[in-house]
VEXPATI-480265 format. One line per 5 residues: number of its first residue (from 1); for each residue x, y, z of C-alpha. Coordinates in Angstrom, 2 decimals. Example, Ala and Ser with C-alpha at 12.3 -4.5 7.8 and 13.67 -1.06 7.14 Angstrom:
REM residues 2
1> 12.30:-4.50:7.80  13.67:-1.06:7.14 .
END
This chain:
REM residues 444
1> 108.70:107.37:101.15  106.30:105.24:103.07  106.72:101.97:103.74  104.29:100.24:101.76  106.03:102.02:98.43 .
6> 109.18:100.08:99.30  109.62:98.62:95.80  110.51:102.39:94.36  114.10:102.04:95.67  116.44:99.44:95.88 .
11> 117.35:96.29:93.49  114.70:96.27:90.49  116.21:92.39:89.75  115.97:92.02:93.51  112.64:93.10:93.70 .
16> 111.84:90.68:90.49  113.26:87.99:92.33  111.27:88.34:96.23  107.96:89.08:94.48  108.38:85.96:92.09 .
21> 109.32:83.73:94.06  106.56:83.56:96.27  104.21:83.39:93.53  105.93:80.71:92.09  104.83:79.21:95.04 .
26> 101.35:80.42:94.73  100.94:79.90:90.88  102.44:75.96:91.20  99.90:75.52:94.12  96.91:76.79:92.24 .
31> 97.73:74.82:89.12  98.05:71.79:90.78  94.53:71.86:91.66  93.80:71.16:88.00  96.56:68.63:87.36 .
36> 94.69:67.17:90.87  91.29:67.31:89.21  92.35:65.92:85.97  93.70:62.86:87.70  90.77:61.99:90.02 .
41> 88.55:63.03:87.82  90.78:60.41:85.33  89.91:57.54:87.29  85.99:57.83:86.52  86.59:57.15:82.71 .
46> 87.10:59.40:79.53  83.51:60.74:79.65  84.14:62.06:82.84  87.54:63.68:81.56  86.15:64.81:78.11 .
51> 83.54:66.78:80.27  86.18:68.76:81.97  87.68:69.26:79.14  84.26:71.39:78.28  84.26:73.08:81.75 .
56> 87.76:73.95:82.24  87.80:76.63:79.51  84.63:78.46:81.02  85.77:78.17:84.65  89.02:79.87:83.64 .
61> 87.52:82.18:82.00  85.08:83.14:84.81  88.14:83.22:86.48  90.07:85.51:84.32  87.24:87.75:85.26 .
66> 87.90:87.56:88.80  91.75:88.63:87.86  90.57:91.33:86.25  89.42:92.68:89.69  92.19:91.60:91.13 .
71> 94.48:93.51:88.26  92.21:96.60:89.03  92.28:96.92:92.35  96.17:95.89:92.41  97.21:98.70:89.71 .
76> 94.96:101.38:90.76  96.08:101.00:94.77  100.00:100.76:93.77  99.87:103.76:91.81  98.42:105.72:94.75 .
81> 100.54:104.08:97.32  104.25:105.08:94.89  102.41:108.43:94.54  102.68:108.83:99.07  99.01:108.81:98.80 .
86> 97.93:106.11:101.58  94.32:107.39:102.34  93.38:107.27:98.95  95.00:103.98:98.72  93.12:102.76:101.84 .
91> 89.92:104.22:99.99  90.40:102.31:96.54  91.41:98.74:98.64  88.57:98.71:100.05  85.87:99.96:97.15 .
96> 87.54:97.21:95.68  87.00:94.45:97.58  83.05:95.37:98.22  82.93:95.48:94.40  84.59:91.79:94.10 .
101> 81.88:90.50:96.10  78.88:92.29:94.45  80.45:91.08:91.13  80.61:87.59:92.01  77.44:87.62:93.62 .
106> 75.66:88.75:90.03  78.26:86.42:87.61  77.63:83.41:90.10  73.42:83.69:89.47  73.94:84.18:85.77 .
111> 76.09:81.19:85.67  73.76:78.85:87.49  70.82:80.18:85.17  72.76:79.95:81.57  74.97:76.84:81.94 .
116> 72.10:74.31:80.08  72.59:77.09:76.44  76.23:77.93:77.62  77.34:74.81:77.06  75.26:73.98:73.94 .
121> 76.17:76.44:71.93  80.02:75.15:72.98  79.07:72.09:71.22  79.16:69.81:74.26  77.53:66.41:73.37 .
126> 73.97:65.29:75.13  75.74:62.53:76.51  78.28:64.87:78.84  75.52:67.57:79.60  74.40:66.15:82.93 .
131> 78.04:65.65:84.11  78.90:69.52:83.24  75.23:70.37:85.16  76.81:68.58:88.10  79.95:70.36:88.46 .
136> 78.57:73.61:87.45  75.82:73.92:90.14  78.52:73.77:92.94  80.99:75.68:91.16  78.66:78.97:90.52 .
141> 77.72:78.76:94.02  81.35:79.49:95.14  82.00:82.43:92.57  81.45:85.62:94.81  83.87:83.83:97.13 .
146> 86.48:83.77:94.30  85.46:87.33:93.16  86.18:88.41:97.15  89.20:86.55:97.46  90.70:88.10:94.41 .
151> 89.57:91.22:95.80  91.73:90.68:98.88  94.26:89.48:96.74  94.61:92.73:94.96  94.87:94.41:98.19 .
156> 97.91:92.63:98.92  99.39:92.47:96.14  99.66:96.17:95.58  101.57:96.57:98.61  103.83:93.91:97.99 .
161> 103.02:91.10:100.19  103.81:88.22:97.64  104.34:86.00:100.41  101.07:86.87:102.00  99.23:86.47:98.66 .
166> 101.25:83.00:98.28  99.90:81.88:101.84  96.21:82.50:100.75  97.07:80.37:97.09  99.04:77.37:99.50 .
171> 95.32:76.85:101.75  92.69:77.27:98.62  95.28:74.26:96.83  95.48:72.15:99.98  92.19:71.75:100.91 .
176> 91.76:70.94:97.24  94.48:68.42:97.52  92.65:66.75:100.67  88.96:67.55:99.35  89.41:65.89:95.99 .
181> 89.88:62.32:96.39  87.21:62.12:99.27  84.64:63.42:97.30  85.58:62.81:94.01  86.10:59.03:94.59 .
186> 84.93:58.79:98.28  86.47:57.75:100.98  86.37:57.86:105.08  82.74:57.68:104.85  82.39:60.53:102.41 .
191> 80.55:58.87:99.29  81.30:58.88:96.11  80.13:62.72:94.30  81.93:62.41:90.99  83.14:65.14:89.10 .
196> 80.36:67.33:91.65  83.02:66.32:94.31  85.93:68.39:92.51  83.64:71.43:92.50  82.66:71.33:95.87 .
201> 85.98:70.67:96.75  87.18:74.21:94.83  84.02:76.01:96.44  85.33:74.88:100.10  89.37:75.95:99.00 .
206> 87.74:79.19:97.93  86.03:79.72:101.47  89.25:78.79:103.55  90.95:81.05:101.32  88.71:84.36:101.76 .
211> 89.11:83.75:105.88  92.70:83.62:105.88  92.61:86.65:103.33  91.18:88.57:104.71  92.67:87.91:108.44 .
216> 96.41:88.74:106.32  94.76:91.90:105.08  93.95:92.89:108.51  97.98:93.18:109.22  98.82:95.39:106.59 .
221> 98.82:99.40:106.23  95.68:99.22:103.97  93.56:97.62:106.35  89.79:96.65:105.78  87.25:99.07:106.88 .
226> 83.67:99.06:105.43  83.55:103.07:106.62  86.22:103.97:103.78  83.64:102.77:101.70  81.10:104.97:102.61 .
231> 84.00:108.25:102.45  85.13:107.33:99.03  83.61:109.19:96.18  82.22:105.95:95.44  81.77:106.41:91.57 .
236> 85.05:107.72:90.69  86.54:105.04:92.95  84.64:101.98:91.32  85.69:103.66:87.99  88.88:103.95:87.85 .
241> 89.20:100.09:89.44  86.69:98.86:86.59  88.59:101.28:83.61  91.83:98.95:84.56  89.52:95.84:85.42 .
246> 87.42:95.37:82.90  89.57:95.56:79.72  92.01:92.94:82.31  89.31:90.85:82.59  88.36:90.52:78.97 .
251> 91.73:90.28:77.96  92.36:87.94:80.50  89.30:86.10:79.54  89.59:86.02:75.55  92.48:83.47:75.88 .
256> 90.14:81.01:77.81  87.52:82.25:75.33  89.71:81.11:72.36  90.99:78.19:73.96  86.93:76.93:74.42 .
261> 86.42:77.70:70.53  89.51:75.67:69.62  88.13:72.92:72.18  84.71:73.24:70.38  86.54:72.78:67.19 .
266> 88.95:69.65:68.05  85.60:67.99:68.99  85.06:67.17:65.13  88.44:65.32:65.70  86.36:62.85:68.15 .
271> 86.88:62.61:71.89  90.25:61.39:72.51  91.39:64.34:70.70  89.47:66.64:73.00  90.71:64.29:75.92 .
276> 94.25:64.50:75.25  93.98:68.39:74.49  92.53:69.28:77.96  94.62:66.75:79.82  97.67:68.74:78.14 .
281> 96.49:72.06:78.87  96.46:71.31:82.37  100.33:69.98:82.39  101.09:73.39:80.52  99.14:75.57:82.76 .
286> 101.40:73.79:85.71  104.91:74.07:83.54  104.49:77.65:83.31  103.69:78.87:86.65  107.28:80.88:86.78 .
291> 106.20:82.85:84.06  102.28:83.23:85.46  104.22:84.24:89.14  105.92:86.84:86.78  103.36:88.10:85.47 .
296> 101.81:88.43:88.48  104.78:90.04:90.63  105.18:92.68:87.88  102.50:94.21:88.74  103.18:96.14:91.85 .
301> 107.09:96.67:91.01  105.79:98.96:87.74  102.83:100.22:89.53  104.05:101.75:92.50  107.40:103.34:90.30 .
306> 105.22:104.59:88.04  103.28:106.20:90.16  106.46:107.63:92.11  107.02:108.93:88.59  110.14:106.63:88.49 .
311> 109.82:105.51:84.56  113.09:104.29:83.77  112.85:101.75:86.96  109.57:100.42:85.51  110.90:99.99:82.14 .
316> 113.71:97.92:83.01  111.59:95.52:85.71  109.95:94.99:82.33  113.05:94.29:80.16  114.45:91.88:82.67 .
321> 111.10:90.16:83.21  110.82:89.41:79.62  114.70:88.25:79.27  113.66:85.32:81.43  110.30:84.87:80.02 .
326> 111.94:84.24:76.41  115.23:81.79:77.97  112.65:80.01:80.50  110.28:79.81:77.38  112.82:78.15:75.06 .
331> 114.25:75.46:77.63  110.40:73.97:78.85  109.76:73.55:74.59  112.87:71.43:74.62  111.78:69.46:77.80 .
336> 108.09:69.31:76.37  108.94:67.76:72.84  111.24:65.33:73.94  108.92:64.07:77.16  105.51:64.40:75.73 .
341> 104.11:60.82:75.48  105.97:60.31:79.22  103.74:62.79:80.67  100.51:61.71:79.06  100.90:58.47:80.60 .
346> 100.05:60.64:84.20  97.09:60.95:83.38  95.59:57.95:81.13  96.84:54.56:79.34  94.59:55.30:76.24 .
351> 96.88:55.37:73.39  94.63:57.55:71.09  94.77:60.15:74.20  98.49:59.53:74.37  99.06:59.91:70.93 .
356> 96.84:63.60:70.79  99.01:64.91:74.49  102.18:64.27:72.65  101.31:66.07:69.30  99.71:68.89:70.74 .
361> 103.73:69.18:72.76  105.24:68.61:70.10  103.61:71.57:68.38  102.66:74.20:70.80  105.06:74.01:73.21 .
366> 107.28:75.94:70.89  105.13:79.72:71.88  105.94:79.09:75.97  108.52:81.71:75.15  105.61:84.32:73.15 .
371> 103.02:83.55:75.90  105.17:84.04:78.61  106.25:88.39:76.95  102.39:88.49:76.03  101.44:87.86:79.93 .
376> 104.35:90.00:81.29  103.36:93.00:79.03  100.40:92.68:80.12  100.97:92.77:83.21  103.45:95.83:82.90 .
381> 100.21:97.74:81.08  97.68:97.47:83.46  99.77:98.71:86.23  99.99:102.19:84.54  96.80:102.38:83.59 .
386> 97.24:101.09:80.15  94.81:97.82:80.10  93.11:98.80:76.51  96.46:98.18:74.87  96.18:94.75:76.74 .
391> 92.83:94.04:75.71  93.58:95.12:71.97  96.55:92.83:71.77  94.97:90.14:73.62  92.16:90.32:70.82 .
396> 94.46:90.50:67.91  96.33:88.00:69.55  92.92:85.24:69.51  90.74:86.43:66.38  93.19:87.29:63.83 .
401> 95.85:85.03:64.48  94.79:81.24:66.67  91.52:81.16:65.18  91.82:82.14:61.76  95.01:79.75:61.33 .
406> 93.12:77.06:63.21  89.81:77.26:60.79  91.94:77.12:57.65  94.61:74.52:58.22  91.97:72.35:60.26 .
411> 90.02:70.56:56.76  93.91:69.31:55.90  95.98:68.86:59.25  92.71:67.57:61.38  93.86:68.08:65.18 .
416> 97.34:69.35:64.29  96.07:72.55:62.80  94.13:72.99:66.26  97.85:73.65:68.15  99.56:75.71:64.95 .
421> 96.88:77.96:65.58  97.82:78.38:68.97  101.89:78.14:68.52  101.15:80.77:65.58  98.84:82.96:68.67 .
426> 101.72:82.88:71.01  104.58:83.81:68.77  103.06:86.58:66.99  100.89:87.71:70.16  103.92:87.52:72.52 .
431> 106.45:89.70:70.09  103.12:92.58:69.68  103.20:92.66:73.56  106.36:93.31:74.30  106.80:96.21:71.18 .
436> 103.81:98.14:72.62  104.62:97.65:76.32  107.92:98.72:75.68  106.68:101.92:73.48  103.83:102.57:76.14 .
441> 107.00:102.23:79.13  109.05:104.53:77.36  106.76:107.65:77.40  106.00:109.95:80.25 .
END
């Protein structure tokens, strides 16, 4: 056994618990870069915040994207590292991250060309259109640096390195904590960019990022080497990243997708509803980071045993990873019903905006527990290779379930029937998951 395939032996809940922790690390860090956003961003009025409440659901999604890359390169480099294979490994890391760049080079100029009917056909009123413009010009300019760094990121993760991969997550999120209220605001003799100053501020964390990346990279057994490149068979190596990749990415993506729709929906409610909604969804995205680290740590533990051809070790990682997800789950809904209204006021003293934050806890908060199995089995699929059972579920999960329950309850229960859909999307989505995962685990 080399090395780098050191998760095939020892503690699986030991290996559950160095990988995760790290990338709790790395998860709260990048999350509070929108809980950072959100309050700067705050402080310019409710325009400003009902516009990022537009943008927030694209950008993850673009993002989701960039995971999918990242789950591609991650699942198809662990496999071949459990298998003993290290120069096919080396090959796939690094077809990998020259694809992540190309990628985000093409989704960055289609961004910066389709935002004006992007946006538009999300329903986002004339009056917000030139803040989203402003934030979006920046923000597409930085994308093949986020495809690259999640590139790298995939690199390291399949090997392991969860505290490496938490170091690169720690700089992007503090130069976005030191970035954001000098050009947000101003300050120092920085004037004043507005909600433009939060996306140059993420296009700057992605930069820092990529350099130390790919300096961490450099220290590992899967070095980066622009001749593998040219070695690989390039189109069976770029396939079997994208046949992982891009059903990840999608189902990554059709959450984000769903959550816009919803968003696009709740703006019939008017805009404290749509306020209060994307103000929560940034607390939530921060009070789940444990099971997002998770999710993300799985990964490599099932890859690399599967590929070692050790099934019954990958099967349990998954068991125990989705005891936690349903206990952790269970305890935040408590915490989130009771504190709702307290947490709103972190972000604005409108009452209306208050009042929306506190019912959308008091509702949704109760499918943490679904959300966090759906993420973990996903995670478990696409490191053996399984990411169309992802992207199926993932689907099901959004179109037949949050959206259908949202459109019909919505004429009666106005805003309300906007989270039910959602609660109704995690439940049902999260106990699908873990059944197929679990089938999928249990076969050879």
């Amino acid at each position: 056994m080399s090395e780098a395939a050191r998760l095939t032996c020892g503690s699986i809940r030991g290996h559950l618990v160095t990988q995760t922790l790290p990338m709790v690390v790395a998860s709260a860090a990048l999350m509070s870069v929108g809980l950072v956003d959100a309050y700067f961003v705050g402080q310019l009025g409710s325009a400003e915040l009902a516009a990022m409440s537009f943008i927030f659901p694209v950008t993850i999604s673009l993002a989701s994207l960039g995971v999918g890359v990242m789950v591609g390169v991650n699942s198809v480099v662990a496999r071949a590292i459990g298998a003993g294979d290290t120069a096919r490994a080396a090959r796939q890391a690094n077809v990998g991250v020259a694809f992540a760049l190309a990628l985000g080079a093409f989704m960055g100029l289609a961004l910066w060309l389709l935002t004006d009917p992007l946006f538009r056909l999300l329903q986002a009123p004339a009056s917000l259109m030139p803040l989203i413009a402003r934030y979006m010009g920046p923000f597409a300019l930085g994308l093949p640096v986020l495809l690259l760094q999640m590139g790298l990121n995939g690199v390291l993760r399949a090997q392991g390195e969860a505290k490496r991969t938490s170091a690169v997550a720690v700089t992007y999120a503090a130069a976005n904590w030191v970035l954001d209220p000098l050009l947000i605001t101003g300050g120092l003799g920085v004037p004043a960019l507005g909600v433009a100053g939060a996306a140059w501020a993420t296009t700057i964390g992605y930069l820092l990022a990529v350099m130390l990346a790919a300096w961490l990279v450099r220290g590992t057994h899967l070095p980066l080497n622009p001749a593998l490149v040219r070695k690989a068979r390039l189109g069976k190596a770029v396939r079997n990243i994208v046949s992982v990749a891009g059903p990840a990415a999608f189902s990554n993506a059709i959450n984000p997708i769903g959550l816009s729709v919803l968003t696009a929906l709740l703006a019939s409610q008017g805009q404290e509803a749509v306020a209060g909604y994307g103000a929560a969804g940034r607390l939530q995205s921060f009070a789940t980071v444990p099971l997002l680290a998770l999710s993300a740590s799985i990964g490599a533990i099932v890859g690399q045993n599967w590929g070692a051809g050790q099934h019954d070790r990958a099967r349990r990682a998954f068991f125990e990873a989705g005891a936690f997800c349903a206990a952790y789950g269970l305890a935040l809904a408590a915490v989130m019903f009771a504190a709702g209204e307290w947490f709103a006021g972190f972000f604005t003293d409108d009452p209306g905006v208050i009042g929306e934050f506190a019912r959308y806890m008091r509702i949704a908060a109760w499918g943490y527990a679904g959300f966090g199995l759906l993420i973990v089995a996903n995670g478990a699929l696409n490191a053996i290779g399984k990411a169309n059972w992802s992207l199926g579920q993932s689907f099901a999960r959004v179109f037949l379930v949050m959206l259908p329950v949202a459109w019909v309850l919505r004429p009666a229960w106005g805003s309300s029937a906007i989270y039910t859909g959602e609660l109704a999307a995690n439940v049902v989505g999260g106990a699908l998951a873990a059944f197929i995962a679990w089938r999928m685990l249990s076969r050879r």
